[in-house]
N, C-alpha and C positions, 0 to 999 in steps of 0.2 A: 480742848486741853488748856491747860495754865500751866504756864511755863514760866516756869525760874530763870533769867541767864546774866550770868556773870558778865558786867555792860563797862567791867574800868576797863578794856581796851580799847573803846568808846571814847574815852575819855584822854586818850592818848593822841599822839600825831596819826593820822590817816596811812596809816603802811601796815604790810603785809596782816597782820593780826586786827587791827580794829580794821582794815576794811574788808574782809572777811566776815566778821560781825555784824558791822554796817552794812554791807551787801545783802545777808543771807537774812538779817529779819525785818529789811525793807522789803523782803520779797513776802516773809511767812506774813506781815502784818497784813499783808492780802488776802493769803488765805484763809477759807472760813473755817470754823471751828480753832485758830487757834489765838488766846491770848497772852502778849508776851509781858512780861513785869521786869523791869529791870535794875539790877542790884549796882552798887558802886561806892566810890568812898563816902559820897554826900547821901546815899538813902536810899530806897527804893522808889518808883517810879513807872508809870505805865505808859510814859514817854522814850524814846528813844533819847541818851542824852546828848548834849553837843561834845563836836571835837573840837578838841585844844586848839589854845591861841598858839600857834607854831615859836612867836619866839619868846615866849614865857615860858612854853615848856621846855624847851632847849635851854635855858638858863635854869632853869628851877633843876632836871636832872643833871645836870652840870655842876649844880652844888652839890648834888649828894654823893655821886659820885667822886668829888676832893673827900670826901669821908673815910675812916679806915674802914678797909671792907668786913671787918668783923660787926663793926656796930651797924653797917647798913643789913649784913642778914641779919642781926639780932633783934635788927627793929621788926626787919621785912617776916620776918617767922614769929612774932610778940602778933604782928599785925594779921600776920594768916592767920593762927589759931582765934583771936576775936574773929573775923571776918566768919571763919565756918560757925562759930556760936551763932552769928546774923541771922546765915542764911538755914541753918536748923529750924530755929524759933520765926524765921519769915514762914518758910514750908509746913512747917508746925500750925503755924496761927491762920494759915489760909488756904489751905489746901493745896497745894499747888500737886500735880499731878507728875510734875518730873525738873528735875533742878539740871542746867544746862553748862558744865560746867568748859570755858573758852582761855582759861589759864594757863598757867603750867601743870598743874597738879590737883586733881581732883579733888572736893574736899569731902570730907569726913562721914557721911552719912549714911542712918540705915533706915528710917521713915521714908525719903522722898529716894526716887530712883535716878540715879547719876548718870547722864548720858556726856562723856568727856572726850574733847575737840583734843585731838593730839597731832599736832602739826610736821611734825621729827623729829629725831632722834640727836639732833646735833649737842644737844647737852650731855649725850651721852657719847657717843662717836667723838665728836670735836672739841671737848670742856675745854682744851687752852686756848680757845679760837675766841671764847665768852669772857665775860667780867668772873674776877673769883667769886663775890659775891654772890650772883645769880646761880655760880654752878654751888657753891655751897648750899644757898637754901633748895635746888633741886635735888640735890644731895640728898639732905637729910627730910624729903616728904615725899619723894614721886615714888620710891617704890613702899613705903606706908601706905600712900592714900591711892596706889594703882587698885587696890582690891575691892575699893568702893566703888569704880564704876562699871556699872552693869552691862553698858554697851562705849566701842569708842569705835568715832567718828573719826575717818582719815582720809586726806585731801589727794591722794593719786594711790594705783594701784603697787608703783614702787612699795609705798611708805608702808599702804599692808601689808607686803609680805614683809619688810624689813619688819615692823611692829611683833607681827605673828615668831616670826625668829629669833627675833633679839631677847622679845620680852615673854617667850614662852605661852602666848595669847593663844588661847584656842581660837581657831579660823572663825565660827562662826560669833564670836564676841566683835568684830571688825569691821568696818563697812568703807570702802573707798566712795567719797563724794567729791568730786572733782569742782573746782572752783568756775568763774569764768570773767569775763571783761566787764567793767562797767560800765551802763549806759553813757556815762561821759566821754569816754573815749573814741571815736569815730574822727576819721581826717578833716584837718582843717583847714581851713581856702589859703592860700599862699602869699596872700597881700596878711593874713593875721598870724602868720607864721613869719612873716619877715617883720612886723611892727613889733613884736615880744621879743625876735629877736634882736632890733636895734634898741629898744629904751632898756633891755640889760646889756646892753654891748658885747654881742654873743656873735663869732660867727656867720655867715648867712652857709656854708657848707662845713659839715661836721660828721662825726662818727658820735652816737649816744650813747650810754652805760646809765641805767638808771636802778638803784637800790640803797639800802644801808650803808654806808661807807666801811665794814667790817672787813676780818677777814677771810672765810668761805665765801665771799664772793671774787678771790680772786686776782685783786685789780693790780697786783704784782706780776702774774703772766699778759694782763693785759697793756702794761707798760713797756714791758719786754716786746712785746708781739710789735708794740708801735715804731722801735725802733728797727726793726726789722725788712720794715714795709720801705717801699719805694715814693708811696705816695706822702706827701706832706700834710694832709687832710688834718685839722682837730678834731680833739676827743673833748667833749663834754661830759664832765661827770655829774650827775641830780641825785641828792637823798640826802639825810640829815647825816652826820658824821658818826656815826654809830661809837663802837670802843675798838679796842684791842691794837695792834700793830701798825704804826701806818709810818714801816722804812717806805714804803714807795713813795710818799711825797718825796723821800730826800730823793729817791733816785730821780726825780721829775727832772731834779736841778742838774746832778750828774750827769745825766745823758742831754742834758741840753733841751728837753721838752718842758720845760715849766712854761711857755709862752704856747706852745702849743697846745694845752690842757685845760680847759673852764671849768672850775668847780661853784656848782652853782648853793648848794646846798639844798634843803627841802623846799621843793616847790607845789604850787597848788595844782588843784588838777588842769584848771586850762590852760597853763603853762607847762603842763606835763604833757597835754593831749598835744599842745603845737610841735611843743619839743622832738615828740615822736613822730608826729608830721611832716616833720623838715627834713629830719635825720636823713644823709645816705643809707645807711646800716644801722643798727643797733645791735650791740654786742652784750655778752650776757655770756662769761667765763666760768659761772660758779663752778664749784666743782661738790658742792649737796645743796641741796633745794626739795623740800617736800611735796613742790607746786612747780613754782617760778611764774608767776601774777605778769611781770615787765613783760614776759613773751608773750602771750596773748593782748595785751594791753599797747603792746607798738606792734603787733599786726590786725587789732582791730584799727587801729591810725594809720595804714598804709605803711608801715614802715617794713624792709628787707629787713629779716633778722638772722645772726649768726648767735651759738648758740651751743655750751657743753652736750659732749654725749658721753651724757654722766644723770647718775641718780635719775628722779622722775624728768627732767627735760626733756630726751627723747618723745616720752611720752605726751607732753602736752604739744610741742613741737610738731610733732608728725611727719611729714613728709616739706612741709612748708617750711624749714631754716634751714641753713647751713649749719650742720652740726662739725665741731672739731673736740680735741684733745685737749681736757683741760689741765694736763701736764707739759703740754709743747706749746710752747709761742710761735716757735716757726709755724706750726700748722695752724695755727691762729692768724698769721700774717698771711701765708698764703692764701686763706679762707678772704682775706679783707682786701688783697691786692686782685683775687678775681671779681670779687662783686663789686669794686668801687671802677675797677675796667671795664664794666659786662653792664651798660643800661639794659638789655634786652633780660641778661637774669635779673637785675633789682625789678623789671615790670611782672615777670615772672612769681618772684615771690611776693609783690606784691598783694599779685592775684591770689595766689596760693594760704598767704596768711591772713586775708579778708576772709577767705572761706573756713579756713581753719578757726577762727575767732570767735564766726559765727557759731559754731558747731557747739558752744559751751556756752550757756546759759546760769542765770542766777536763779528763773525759776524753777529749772531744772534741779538746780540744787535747791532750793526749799521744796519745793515737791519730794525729794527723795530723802532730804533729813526728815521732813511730815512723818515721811513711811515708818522710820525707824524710831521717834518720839514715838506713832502712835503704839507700835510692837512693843515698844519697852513697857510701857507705862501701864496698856494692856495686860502683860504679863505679870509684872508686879501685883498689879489690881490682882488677878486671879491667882498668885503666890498668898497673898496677904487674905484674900476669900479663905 
């Protein structure tokens, strides 16, 4: 098979969406019979492309962002409609046997057969939580260009039935393919967990919080919850500073935790793997998550994790987290005042979330997108016979 796939999240900071991408066709480039071609702003390519220089790209969407949001979707929607002419005339000029589409919004086409990665609904459920811009331009193409694709790919079982619900999808148009940890992640020896922790001046005991800095993730009952606890422990927070609301900095100062709180910003993976390493806890309040990547990723690292029970979490979670209310901080505190008292439970889940980590693989998920590229692609052939 020749495969199309949409590679600018590639081209982004290494989170949730490009490493998703990255993950699942380092794994397909292994296996045989499939070749992947990848599209972007710079061209096409049969290489996998590099990811962003972390602080270019933080300044570069930093600018566009000071922009009125009307001209960034005018540009962003000038540039989809070229971008689907591309990949026509790419599909067009070389057969490619199925175009893979990892965006927001599928694009346009009825020659190559559209197999589209829909990660949640949050554009739709949560628009105030997002940039207006991005929910504008989803606005005005997802559900045009939802009828182009022939099958869509979705990361937990939650997300399918939400999908199949919300969006009227017949069952069998859906397929849940669950993510899993990447080989980088695994615990790290404790003399290189305290050296990353002193040359950033971090800590050497901490509670972790690792994602976007937005707001569905949360970090306002997580704030709450801290004040709550008995225990004095810091919180470290890792991930690029995403958009939308961020009163809980001020509360930091208000409640008197600004000294107790490290924000470290996007970090790389070995510093994410220590980080997770180190941690007492690692907490993870979202309250929707089509996946949630950080939970399996700090208990493949040894880390005790707590953890909403909400949306897909449960789910990847299993029986291995402390699961709480991602409406109550008291139960949030009480969740972090037992396990930061309880060494015997942090060895516990430990155990629990090693095993659990394992349990999900990334060839597991190119093996079973395989399945669904080859069904599709198949099918089309013998529609178009």
């Amino acid at each position: 098979m020749n495969i199309l796939v949409n590679a600018i999240p590639l081209t982004n900071l290494k989170t949730g969406i490009s490493r998703y991408v990255h993950s699942l066709y380092a794994e397909l480039e292994k296996v045989s019979g499939v070749s992947a071609f990848y599209i972007t702003n710079a061209g096409f390519s049969s290489q996998m492309p590099a990811l962003a220089e972390p602080a270019s790209w933080t300044r570069r969407t930093a600018w566009i962002w000071r922009l009125p949001d009307i001209v960034v979707t005018a540009v962003r929607s000038a540039y989809w409609l070229n971008y689907e002419r591309r990949v026509r005339n790419r599909c067009a000029a070389h057969a490619c046997d199925l175009y893979h589409e990892t965006g927001f919004v599928p694009v346009a086409m009825q020659s190559t057969p559209v197999v589209y990665t829909l990660y949640d609904l949050s554009l739709m459920r949560y628009r105030e939580e997002h940039p207006r811009e991005r929910v504008w331009f989803f606005n005005l193409f997802f559900k045009r260009r939802l009828p182009y694709a022939a099958h869509i790919i979705t990361i937990s079982e939650f997300m399918r039935t939400e999908i199949i619900n919300e969006l009227q999808i017949r069952p069998e148009r859906v397929t849940a393919i669950p993510l899993a940890s990447d080989s980088a992640f695994f615990p790290r020896q404790p003399v290189d967990v305290a050296k990353m922790l002193d040359v950033r001046r971090l800590p050497k005991e901490y509670i972790l919080f690792v994602g976007t800095l937005e707001p569905r993730k949360n970090l306002a009952l997580l704030i709450k919850a801290l004040t709550l606890t008995n225990s004095k422990i810091p919180l470290i927070l890792a991930g690029w500073q995403g958009w939308g609301d961020k009163t809980w900095r001020q509360e930091l100062s208000a409640r008197g935790l600004d000294k107790r709180v490290f924000i470290t910003g996007y970090v790389d993976e070995e510093t994410l793997a220590c980080l997770y390493s180190g941690a007492l806890a690692f907490v993870y309040p979202s309250f929707y998550e089509g996946f949630g990547l950080p939970v399996l990723e700090a208990m493949a690292c040894g880390c005790p994790v707590v953890c909403s029970r909400a949306a897909s979490l449960p789910e990847v979670a299993g029986n291995a987290a402390l699961l709480i209310d991602p409406a109550n901080p008291a139960d949030l505190a009480r969740a972090l005042e037992r396990l930061l008292g309880d060494e015997q439970m942090r060895r516990d889940l430990r155990a629990q979330g090693a095993q659990r980590a394992r349990a999900f693989t990334w060839e597991k998920t190119a093996l079973q997108t395989r399945e669904i590229f080859r069904e599709i692609s198949s099918t089309f052939r013998g529609k178009a016979g």
